[in-house]
C-alpha positions in Angstrom: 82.9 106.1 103.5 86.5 104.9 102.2 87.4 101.3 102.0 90.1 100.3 103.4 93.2 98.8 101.9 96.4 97.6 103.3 99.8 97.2 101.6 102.2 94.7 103.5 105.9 94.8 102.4 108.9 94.1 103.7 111.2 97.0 102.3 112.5 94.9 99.6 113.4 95.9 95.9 110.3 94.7 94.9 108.1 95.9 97.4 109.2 99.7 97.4 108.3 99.4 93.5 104.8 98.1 94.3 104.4 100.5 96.9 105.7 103.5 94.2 102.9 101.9 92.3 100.5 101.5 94.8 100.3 104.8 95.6 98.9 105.8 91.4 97.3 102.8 91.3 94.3 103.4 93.9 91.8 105.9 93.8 92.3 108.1 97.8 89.3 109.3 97.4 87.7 105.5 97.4 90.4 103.8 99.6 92.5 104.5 103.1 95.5 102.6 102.0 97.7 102.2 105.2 101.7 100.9 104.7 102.8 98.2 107.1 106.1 97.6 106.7 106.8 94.1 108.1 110.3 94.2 108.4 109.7 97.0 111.1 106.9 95.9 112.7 107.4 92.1 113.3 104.3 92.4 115.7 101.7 92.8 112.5 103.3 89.7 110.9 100.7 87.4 112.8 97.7 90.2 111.4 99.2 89.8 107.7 98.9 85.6 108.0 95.4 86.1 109.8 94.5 88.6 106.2 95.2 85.2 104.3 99.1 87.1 103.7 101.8 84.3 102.3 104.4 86.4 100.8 105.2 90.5 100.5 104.0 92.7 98.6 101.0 92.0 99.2 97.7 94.0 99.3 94.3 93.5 101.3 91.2 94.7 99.6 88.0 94.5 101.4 89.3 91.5 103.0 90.9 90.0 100.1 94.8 89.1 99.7 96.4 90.2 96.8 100.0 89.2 96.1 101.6 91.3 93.8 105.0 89.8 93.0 106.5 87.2 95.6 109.7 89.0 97.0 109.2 87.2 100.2 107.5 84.6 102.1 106.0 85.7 105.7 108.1 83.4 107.1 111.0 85.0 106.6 109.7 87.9 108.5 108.8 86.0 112.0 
């Protein structure tokens, strides 16, 4: 069964380049990495805080927030 993984971004610079990396970086046949793209759907902001989310890119592991470069705070996205 895959694991699954999700990337939040908000379509900035640095979060299409994490996604680009992303995408090499995980193994599919391990993980189901799903894209949310905050900046188009403000409704998953309140999911990405609730992950332990402070600031895109940012990926969730097996429950776990990793925050890949800060490019910028959830905040700015509500």
């Amino acid at each position: 069964m895959k694991q699954k993984a999700v990337f939040y971004h908000a379509g900035c610079p640095v979060c299409v380049a994490a996604e680009q990396q992303l995408a090499t970086a995980l193994d599919p046949v391990r993980y189901a990495v799903e894209i949310v793209h905050l900046g188009e759907q403000k409704s998953r902001v309140a999911e990405a805080e609730a992950a332990g989310v402070t600031s895109v890119p940012a990926l969730v592991l097996d429950g776990a927030p990793f925050h890949i470069n800060f490019g910028a705070p959830l905040t700015a996205l509500k």
